[in-house]
C-alpha positions as CSV (number, residue, x, y, z in Angstrom):
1,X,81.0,84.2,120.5
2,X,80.3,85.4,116.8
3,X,79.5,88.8,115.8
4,X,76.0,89.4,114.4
5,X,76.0,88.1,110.0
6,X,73.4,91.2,109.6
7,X,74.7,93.3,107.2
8,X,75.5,96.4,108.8
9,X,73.5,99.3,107.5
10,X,74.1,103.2,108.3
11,X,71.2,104.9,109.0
12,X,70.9,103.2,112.2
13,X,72.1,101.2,114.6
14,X,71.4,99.6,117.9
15,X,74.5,99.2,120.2
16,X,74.1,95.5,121.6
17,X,75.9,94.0,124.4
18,X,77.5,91.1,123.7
19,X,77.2,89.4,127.4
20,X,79.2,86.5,126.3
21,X,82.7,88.2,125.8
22,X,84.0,88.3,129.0
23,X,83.0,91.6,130.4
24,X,84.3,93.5,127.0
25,X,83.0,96.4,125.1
26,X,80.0,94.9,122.8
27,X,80.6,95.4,119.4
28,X,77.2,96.5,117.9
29,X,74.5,94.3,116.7
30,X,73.3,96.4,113.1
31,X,69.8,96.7,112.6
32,X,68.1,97.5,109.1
33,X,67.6,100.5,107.8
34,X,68.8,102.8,104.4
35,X,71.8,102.2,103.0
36,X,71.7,105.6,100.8
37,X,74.9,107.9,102.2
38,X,73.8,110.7,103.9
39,X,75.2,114.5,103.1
40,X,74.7,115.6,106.4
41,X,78.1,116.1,108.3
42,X,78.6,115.2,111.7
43,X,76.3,117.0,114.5
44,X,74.8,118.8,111.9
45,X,77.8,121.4,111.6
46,X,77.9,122.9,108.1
47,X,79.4,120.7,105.3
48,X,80.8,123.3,102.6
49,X,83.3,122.7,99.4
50,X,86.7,121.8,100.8
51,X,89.9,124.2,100.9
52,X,92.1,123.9,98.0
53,X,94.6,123.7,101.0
54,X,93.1,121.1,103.2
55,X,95.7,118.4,104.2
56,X,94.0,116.4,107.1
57,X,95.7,115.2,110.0
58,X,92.9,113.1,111.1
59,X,90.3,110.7,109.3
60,X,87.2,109.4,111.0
61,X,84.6,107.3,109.9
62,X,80.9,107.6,110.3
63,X,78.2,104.8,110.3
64,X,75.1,107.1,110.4
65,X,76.4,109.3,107.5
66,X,78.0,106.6,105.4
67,X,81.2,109.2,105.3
68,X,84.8,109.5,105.8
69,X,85.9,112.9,107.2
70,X,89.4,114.8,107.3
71,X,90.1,117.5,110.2
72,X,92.9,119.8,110.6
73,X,92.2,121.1,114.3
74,X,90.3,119.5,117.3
75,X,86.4,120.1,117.7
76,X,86.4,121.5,113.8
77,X,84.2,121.2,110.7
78,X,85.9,118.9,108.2
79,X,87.6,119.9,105.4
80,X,87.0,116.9,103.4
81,X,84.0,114.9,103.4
82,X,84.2,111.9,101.2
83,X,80.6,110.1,101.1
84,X,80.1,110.3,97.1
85,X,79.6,107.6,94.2
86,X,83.5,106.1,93.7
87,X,83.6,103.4,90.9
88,X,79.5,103.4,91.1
89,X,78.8,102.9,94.8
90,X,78.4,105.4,97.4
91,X,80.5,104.7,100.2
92,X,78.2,101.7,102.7
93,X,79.1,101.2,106.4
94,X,82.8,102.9,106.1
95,X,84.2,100.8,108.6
96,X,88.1,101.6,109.5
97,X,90.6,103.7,107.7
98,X,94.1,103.8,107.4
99,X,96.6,105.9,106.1
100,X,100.0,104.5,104.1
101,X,102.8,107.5,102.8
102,X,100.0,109.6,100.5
103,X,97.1,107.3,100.6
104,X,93.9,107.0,102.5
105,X,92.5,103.3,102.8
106,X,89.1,102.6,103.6
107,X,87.4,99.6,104.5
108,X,84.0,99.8,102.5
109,X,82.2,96.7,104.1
110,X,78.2,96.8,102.6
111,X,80.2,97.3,99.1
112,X,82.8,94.4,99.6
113,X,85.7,96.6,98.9
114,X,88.8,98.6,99.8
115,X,88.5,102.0,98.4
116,X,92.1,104.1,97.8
117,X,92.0,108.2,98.1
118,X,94.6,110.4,98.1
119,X,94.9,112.2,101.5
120,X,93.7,115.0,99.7
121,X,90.9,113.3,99.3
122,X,90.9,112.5,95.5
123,X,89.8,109.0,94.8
124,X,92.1,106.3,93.4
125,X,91.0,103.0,92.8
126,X,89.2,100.0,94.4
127,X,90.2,96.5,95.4
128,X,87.5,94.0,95.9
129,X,87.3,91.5,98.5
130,X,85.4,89.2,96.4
131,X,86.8,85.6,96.4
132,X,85.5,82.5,94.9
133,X,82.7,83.5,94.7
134,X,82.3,84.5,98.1
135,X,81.5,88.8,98.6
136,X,83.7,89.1,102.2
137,X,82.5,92.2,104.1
138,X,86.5,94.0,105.1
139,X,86.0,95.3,108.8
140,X,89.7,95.9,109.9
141,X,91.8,97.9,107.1
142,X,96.4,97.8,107.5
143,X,99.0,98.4,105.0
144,X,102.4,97.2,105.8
145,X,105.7,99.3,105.4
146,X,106.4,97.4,101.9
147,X,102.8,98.4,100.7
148,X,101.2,95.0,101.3
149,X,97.6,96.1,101.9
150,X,95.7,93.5,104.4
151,X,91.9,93.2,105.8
152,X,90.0,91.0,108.2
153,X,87.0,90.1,106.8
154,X,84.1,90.1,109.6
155,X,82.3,87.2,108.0
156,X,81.3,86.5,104.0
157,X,78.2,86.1,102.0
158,X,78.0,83.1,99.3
159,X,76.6,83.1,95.7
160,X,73.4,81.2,97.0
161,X,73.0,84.5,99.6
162,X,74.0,82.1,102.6
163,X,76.5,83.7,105.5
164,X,79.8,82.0,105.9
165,X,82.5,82.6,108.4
166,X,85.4,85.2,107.9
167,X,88.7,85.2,106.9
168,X,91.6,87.5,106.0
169,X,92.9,88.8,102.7
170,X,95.8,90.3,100.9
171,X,96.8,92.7,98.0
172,X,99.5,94.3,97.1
173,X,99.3,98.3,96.7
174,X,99.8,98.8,93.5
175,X,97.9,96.3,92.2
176,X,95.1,97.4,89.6
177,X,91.8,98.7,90.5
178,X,88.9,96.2,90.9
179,X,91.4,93.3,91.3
180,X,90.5,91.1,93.5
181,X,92.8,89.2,96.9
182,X,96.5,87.9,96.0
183,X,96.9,86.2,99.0
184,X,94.0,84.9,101.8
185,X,93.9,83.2,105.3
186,X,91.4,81.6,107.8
187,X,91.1,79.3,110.5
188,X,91.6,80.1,114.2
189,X,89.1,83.4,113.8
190,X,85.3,83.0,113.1
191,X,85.0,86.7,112.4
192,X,88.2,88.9,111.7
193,X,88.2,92.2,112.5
194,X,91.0,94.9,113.4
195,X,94.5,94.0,111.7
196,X,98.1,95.3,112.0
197,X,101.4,94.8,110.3
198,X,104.5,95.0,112.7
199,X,108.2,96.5,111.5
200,X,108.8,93.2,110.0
201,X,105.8,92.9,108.3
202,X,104.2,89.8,110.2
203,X,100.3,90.3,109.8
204,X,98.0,90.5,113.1
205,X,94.4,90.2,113.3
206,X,91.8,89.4,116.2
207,X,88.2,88.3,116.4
208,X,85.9,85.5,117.6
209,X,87.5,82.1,117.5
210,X,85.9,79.3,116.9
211,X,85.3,77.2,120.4
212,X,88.5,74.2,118.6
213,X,90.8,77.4,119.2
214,X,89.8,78.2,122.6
215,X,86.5,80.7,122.1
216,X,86.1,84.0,122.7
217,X,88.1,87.1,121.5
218,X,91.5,85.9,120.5
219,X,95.2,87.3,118.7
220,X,95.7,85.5,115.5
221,X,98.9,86.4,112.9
222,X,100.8,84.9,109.8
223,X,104.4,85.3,109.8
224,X,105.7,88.1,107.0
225,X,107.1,85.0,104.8
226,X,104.0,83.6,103.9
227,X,101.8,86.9,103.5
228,X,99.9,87.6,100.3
229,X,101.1,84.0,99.1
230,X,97.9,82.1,98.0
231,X,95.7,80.6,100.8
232,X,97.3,80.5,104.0
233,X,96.4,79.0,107.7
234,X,96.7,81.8,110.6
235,X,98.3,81.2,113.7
236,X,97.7,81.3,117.1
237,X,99.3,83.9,119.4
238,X,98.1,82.1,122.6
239,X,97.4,85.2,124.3
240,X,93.8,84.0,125.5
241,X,90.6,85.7,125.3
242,X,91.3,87.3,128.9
243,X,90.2,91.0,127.2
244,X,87.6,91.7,124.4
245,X,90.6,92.5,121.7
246,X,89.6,95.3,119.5
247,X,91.6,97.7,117.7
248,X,95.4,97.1,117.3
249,X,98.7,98.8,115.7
250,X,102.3,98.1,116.1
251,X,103.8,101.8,116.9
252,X,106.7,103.5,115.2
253,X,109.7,104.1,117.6
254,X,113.3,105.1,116.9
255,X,115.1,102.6,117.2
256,X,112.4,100.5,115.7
257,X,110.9,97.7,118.0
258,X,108.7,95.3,116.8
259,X,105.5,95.2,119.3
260,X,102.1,95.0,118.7
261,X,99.5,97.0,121.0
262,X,95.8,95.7,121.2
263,X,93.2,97.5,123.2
264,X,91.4,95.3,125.6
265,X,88.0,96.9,125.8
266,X,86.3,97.3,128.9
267,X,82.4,97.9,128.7
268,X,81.0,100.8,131.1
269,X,84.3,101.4,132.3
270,X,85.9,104.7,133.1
271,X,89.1,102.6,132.5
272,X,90.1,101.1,129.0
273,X,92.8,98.8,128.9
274,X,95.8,99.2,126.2
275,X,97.9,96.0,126.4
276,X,101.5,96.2,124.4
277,X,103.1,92.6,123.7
278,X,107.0,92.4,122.6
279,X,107.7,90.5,119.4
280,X,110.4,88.8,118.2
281,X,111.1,86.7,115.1
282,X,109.4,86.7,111.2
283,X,109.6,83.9,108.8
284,X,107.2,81.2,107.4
285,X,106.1,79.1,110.1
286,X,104.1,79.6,113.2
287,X,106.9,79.1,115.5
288,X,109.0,81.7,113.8
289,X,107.2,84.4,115.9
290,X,106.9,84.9,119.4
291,X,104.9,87.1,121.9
292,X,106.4,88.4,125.0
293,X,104.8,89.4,128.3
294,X,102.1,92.2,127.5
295,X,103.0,95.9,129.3
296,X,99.2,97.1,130.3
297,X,98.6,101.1,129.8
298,X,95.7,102.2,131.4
299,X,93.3,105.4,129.7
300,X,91.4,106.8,132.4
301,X,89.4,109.0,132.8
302,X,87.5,107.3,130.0
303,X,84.0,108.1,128.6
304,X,81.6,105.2,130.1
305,X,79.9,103.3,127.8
306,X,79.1,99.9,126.8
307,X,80.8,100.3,123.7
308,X,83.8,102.1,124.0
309,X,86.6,100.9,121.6
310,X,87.1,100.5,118.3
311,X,89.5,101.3,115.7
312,X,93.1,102.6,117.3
313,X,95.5,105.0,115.8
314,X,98.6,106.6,116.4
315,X,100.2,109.6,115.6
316,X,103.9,109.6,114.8
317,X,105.7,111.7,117.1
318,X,109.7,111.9,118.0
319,X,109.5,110.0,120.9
320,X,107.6,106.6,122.2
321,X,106.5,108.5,125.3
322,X,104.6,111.5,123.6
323,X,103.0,109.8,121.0
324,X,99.5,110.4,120.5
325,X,97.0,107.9,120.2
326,X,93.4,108.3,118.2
327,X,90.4,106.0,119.5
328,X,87.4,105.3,117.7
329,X,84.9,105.6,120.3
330,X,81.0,104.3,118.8
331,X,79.3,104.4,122.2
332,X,80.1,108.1,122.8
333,X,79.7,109.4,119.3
334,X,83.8,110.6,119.9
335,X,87.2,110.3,118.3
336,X,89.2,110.7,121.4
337,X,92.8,111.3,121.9
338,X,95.5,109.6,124.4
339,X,98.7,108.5,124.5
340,X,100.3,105.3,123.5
341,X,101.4,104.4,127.1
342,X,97.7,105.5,128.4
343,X,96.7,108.3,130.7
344,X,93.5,110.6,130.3
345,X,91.0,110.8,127.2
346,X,90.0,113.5,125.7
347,X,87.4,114.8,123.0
348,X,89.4,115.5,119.6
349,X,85.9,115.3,117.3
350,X,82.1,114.6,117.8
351,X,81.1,111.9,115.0
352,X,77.8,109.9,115.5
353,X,78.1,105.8,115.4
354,X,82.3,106.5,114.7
355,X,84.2,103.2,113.7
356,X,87.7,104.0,112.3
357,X,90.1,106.5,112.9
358,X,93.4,107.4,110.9
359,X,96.2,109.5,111.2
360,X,98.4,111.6,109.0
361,X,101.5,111.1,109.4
362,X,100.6,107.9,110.5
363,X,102.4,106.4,114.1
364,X,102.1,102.4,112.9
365,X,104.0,100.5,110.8
């Protein structure tokens, strides 16, 4: 099924369950309201100049205050609040948020753009997702380990004003503010949404399919050869639609492995599901990359909501096992931490109508 074309606004929200994707975690249905950024920080707690020392080791993102915040400690204030004007827009439905060597990413989906701060917070530049014509609202923000920055696009808005369908798109990092997509893909998804790059830099993405690639909540990719090289067709994994895919990262481990985890999102659930496929292979065609047998990681206890999962983040660590792992949680108003083989959730930050999550050093490729 396809996610709602409303633009998504960030004053308010209504959390909508989508009783179509096969017992998955809805992702919200936006309702109108203000798009002006809000300066309040989250919960009301006191939003004050940031330290000339502030280095955060955590980025959330914030729907109902059109911001992006950086913490340094669990259940703190923010030291960085980023929710001012940046090449002439305040920041409009921050959606995810990624973090590659000294930059911050952020998916700015009302203003059809990628925005690039330091992670001190200093802004950068902008990419637009503008193509032919076409403004693409960027849901799912990744960088790969050789700087190619990609999005999935949740759907598009045409010069006559009309919705079309998502797609994917593709930039390399140091490409020049304001430029727009060097490389694009569709087919396969409807609406695009979380993305990953694995150690080999093959690009993973899920969404709704269309019904012609089985329906529901599927795994697409494009092998690394033919990434940010002109218009593309994605592949698919033919994993099924068996889980409401949302969120996904291929985690750092020594020696590197090339996997990709998904979370498989559970709606009023004190168990989410955290499903980690083997990968092998990298190339140009479809067939040059195959998907193993899934491990499944269970995180429970788990906050019960109907929309519990979003953006998933891990925190590089020296071991697999230890690893931490960051979840956007939108139901609960939480950025929650686990581990990246499962086990109990807890609170890390409150933060109302929270979409993305990012961490510094990051844990994904």
């Amino acid at each position: 099924m396809k996610t709602s074309n409303v633009i998504l606004t960030a004053a308010a929200l209504s959390a909508t369950l989508l009783n179509a994707c096969s017992a998955g975690g809805s992702q919200f249905s936006p309702s109108a309201a203000s798009t002006t950024a809000s300066a309040v920080a989250p919960q009301g707690r006191h939003q004050g100049p940031s330290p000339a020392n502030c280095l955060p080791t955590l980025w959330t993102t914030s729907l109902s205050t059109n911001a992006v915040y950086g913490y340094t400690a669990a259940n703190s204030t923010p030291c960085i609040t980023l929710n001012g004007v940046y090449a002439g827009l305040a920041l409009n439905a921050p959606i995810s948020v990624t973090v590659w060597k000294k930059y911050l990413y952020v998916a700015d989906l009302n203003n059809f753009r990628v925005v690039v701060f330091t992670i001190a917070g200093t802004y950068v530049k902008y990419f637009s997702t503008t193509l032919s014509g076409t403004n693409y609202e960027p849901w799912g923000i990744c960088v790969s380990n050789a700087g190619i920055v990609g999005v999935g696009n949740r759907n598009g808005i045409d010069s006559s004003g009309n919705n079309v369908d998502g797609n994917v798109e593709f930039w390399n990092y140091n490409a020049a503010s304001g430029s727009g997509p060097t490389g694009s893909a569709n087919t396969i998804l409807q609406t695009d949404q979380f993305c990953a790059f694995d150690v080999r830099g093959n690009f993973y993405v899920d969404g709704t399919a269309y019904t012609t690639a089985g329906g529901g909540q599927q795994i697409a990719y494009l092998p690394n050869g033919i990434v940010n090289a002109g218009p593309q067709v994605l592949c698919n994994s033919g994993q099924g639609n068996a889980h409401y895919w949302t969120g996904m990262f291929s985690k750092i481990t020594t020696p590197a492995t090339q996997t990709l985890s998904v979370g498989g999102a559970i709606g009023s659930s004190t168990t989410e599901d955290l499903l980690t496929f083997p990968v092998s292979g990298s190339g140009t065609t479809c067939s040059s990359v195959t998907f193993g047998t899934p491990a499944t990681y269970l995180i429970t206890p788990y906050p019960s909501t109907i929309d519990p999962l979003y953006q998933l983040a891990p925190k590089h660590a020296p071991t697999s096992g230890s690893s931490r792992l960051f979840i956007a949680d939108y139901g609960d108003g939480e950025t929650l931490k686990s581990t990246i083989v499962g086990g109990p959730a807890s609170n890390m930050e409150t933060v109302s109508d929270t979409t993305g999550v990012a961490a510094q050093p990051a844990g994904e490729y």
